[in-house]
N, C-alpha and C positions, 0 to 999 in steps of 0.2 A: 504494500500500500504506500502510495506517495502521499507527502507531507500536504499539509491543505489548510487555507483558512477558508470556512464558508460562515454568512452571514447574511441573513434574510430579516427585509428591514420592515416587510410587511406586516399589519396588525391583522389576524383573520377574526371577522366576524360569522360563526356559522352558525347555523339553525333557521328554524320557523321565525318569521314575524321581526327580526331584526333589522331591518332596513330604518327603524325608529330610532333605532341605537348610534346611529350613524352621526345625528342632531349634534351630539357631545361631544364629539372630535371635533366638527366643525365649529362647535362654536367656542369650545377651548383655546384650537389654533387660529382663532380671528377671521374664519373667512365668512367674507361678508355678502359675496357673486360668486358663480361658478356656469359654469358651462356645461350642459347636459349634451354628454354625446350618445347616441342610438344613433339604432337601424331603421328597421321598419314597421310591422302593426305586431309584432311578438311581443314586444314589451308591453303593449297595451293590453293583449288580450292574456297574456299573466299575470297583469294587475303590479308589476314592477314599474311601469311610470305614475300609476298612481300613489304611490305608496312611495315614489320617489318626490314626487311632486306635493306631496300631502306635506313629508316630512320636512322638506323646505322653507314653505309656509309657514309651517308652523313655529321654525328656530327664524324666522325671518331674514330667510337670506333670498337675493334674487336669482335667479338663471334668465340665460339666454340658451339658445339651441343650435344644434346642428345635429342633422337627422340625416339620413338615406343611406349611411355607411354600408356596404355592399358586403359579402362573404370575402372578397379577397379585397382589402380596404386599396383605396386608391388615393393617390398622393393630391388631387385635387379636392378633396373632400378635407385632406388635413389642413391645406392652405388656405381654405374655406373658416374654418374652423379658429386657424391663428390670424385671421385679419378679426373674426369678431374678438376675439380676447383683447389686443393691437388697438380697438376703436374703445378699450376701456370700459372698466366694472366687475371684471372677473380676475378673479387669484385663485382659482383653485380649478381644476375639471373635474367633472364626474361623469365616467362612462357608465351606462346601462346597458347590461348586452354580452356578444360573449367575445370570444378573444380578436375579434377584426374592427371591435369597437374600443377596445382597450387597447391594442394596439394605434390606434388612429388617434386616441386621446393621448398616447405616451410621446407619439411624434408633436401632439398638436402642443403638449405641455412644455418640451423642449422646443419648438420651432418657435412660441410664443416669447422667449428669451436669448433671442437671436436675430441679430439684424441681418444675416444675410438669405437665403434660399434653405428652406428645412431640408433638402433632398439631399445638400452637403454633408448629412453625418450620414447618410444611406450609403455616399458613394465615397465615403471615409475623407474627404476632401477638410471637413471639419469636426473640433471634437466638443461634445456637450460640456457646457461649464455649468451652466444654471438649468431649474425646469421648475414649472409651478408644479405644488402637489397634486397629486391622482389620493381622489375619494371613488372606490367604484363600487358597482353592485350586479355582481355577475348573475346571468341569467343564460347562461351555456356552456358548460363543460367544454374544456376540448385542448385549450394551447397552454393552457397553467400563468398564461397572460398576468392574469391576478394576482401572481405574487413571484413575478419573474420583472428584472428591467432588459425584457426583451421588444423590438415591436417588426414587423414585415408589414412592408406596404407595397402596394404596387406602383410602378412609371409605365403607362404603357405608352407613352411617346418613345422613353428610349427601352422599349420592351425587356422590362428588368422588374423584378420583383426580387426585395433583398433585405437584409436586417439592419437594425441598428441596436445598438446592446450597452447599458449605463447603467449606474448605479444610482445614476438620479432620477432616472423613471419609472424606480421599482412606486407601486402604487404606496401610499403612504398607509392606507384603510382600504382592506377589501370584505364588504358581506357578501358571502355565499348563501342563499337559501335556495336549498333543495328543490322546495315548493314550486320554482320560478319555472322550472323545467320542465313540470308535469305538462305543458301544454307545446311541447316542443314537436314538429314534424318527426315523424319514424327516420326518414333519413336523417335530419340531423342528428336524433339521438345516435344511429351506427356510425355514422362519419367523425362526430365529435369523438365515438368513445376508437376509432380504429386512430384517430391521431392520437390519441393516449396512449394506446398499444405501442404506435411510433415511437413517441418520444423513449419510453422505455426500452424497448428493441436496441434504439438507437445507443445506449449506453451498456445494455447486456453482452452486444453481438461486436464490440470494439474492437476485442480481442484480447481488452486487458486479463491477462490473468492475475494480478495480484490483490483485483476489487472482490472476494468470495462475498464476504458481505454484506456489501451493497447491492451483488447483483442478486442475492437472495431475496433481497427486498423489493428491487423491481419483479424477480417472477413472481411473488405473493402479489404483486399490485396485476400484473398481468392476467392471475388464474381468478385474479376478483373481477377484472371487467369481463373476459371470457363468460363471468360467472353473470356478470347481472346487466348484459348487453340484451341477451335473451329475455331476463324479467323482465324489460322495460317494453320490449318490443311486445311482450306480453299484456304486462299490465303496466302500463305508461305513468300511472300516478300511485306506484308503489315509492313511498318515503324511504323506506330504509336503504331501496337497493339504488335512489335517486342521491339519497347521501354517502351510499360507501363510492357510486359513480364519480358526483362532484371532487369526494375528498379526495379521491384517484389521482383523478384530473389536476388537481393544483398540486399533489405530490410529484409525480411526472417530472416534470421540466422547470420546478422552483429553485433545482441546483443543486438538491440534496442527494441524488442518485449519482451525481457526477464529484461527489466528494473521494478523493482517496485516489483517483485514476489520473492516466497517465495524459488525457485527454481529456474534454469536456464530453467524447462521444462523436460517432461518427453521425454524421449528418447530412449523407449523399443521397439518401432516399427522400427528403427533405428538398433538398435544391434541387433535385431531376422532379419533383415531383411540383415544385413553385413554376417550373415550365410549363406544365401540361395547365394549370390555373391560370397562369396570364397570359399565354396562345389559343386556349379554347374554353378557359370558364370552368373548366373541371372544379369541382369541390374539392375542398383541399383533402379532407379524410377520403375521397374517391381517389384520389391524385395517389394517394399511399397506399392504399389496399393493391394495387393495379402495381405499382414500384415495386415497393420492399419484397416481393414473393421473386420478380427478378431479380434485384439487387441481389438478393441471398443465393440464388440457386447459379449464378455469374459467381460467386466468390465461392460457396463451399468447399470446394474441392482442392483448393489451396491454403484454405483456413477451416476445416472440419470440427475444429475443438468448440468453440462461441455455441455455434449451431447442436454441436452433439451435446450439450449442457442443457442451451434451453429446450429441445427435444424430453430429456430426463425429468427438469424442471416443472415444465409445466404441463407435455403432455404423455404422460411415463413411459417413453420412450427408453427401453435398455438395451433391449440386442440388436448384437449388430456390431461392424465396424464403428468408428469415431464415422467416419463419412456415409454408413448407410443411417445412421440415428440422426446427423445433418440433415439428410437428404428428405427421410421421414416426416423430420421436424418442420421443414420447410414447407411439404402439402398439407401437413396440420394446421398449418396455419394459414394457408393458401383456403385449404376446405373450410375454416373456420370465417374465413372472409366471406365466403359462397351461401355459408350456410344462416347469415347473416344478411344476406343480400347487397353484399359489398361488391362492386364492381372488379374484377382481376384481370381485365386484360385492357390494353387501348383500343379496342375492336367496341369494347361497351361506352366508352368513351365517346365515339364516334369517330375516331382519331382513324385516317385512312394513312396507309401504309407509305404511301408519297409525301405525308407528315415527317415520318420519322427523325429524318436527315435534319431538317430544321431546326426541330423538338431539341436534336442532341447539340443541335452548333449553342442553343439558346440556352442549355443547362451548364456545357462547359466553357463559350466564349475563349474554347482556347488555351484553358487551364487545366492544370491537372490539379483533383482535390479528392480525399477520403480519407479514413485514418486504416481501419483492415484493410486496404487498400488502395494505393493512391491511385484514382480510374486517369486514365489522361483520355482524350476525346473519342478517339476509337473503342476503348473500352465503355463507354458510357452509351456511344451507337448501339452497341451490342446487346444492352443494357437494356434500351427499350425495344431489341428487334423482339426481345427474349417477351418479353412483355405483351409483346401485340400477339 
């Protein structure tokens, strides 16, 4: 295990009915405006903007808004966003929503304290010094947003979709309530919970071997959403199995599973898969279902260890070579996509096969990046022939 300091700065609010709670922080740390960022009519018909907007009122503080953030947030909605902060009355943002609205608040809270173009920390050209604080109130499981200082946005003028990552965007207050979700589309619930699967994959399957520990702790997070993907799709307003979801979710990618390792995690399934979202709209957890089952069965057989683990791990997988338990492991997971109703190939997609070449120029730009693997651009062609 490697040395590490990790620290997470967010306050989690979780439960029923706590969106009221929120009142105290705010008016503790003096904010007296804030900015309500959302989506679209989910928040309303979860009763999360009323219960946002109740709570406001009532500590007297004002908002302004900015609404229509998209599933894959786009850089013009952030710039939207920090001209009203920019025309005065707000020090604080509050996203409502789930991670493509906390993302869009995280850039709009830093872009809000910067005189030049927010796109500059996207494309590393600038580095955050300042950011107003993030109050949020999540209403979608999925990117662990909530208690990460991470944000993706999209450019599609310079057709890029890409991160920006700080320690002053980590949210200051996040409530989680369960409740919020029960009214969530069937696909969002799978999509949301297969980027969770993501995120953890992405730190199990690195290849670190010195993390045992930690990577035990992602497959218990993995064999719980396996576990309660199906409840939900069943029964959609089961609480418990909506809380051990959510708590999933902000465990995932808060930074805690990447403690002790050699890497933060490989994250190539991730950026092959932000292609397929800003060239044709794929949902981001579609984007992944469809990847990672390539991505793994492209490296197995030069890396069979990661794979013959989680195979064991999660779906008891024993006999067998190290590479036939890989291998296994791989349509486990593939079939558990399936059996989910998760998309697995670019064919479901719609993505036609004279795509492909594009797809791959616009995921590697010409660079070579992974940590099991450094893909350089031919390898990543490959990547999604394997796919289609």
């Amino acid at each position: 295990m490697e040395n590490f300091l990790w620290h997470n700065p967010t306050e989690i609010i979780f439960g029923k009915d706590t969106v009221k709670d929120l009142a105290e922080y705010l008016k503790k740390d003096g904010v007296k405006g804030v900015l309500l960022v959302y989506g679209g009519k989910g928040i309303f018909k979860s009763g999360a903007y009323a219960q946002a907007t109740e709570m406001l009122n009532k500590a007297g503080i004002a908002f302004s808004e900015v609404n229509d953030i998209k599933s894959n947030p786009r850089i013009d909605k952030v710039r939207e966003g920090i001209a009203r902060v920019k025309a005065g009355g707000i020090d604080a943002i509050m996203p409502v929503g789930g991670g493509s609205v906390f993302d869009s608040a995280k850039a709009i809270a830093a872009g809000s304290c910067y005189s030049g173009d927010v796109w500059d920390f996207f494309e590393g050209k600038a580095k955050i010094e300042r950011a107003l604080p993030i109050y949020g109130i999540l209403t979608a499981s999925a990117s662990s947003s909530e208690a990460n200082g991470i944000a993706v946005v999209s450019n599609p003028e310079k057709e890029s979709k890409v991160s920006m990552n700080s320690p002053l965007v980590y949210p200051k207050v996040s409530v989680i309530d369960p409740s919020f979700q029960f009214t969530l589309p069937q696909k969002q619930t799978v999509y949301g919970g297969v980027d969770i699967i993501a995120h953890i994959l992405e730190r199990v399957l690195d290849g670190d071997e010195g993390s045992e520990l930690i990577d035990e702790q992602g497959y218990a997070l993995i064999r719980t959403m396996m576990r309660v993907i199906p409840e939900l799709i069943e029964n959609p307003k089961d609480y418990d199995a909506r809380a051990e979801y959510a708590l999933a979710g902000m465990m995932a990618h808060n930074g805690f599973l990447s403690v002790g390792r050699k890497t933060r995690g490989d994250f190539s399934s991730h950026r092959m898969g932000h292609s397929l979202s800003l060239l044709f709209g794929a949902a981001h957890g579609a984007s992944l279902s469809v990847v990672m089952p390539a991505w793994a069965r492209y490296l197995y057989e030069e890396n069979p260890v990661p794979f013959a683990r989680l195979g064991e791990a999660v779906f008891d997988i024993y006999d067998g070579t190290d590479e036939e338990k890989a291998l296994d492991a791989i349509d486990a997971l593939e079939d558990f996509f399936k059996d989910i109703n998760a998309p697995t190939t670019l064919r479901e997609l719609g993505i036609k096969e004279e795509d492909i070449e594009k797809i791959a120029a616009n995921a590697s730009k010409g660079q070579t990046f992974g940590v099991l693997k450094a893909l350089a651009p031919e390898d990543v062609l490959e990547i999604y022939k394997l796919a289609y």
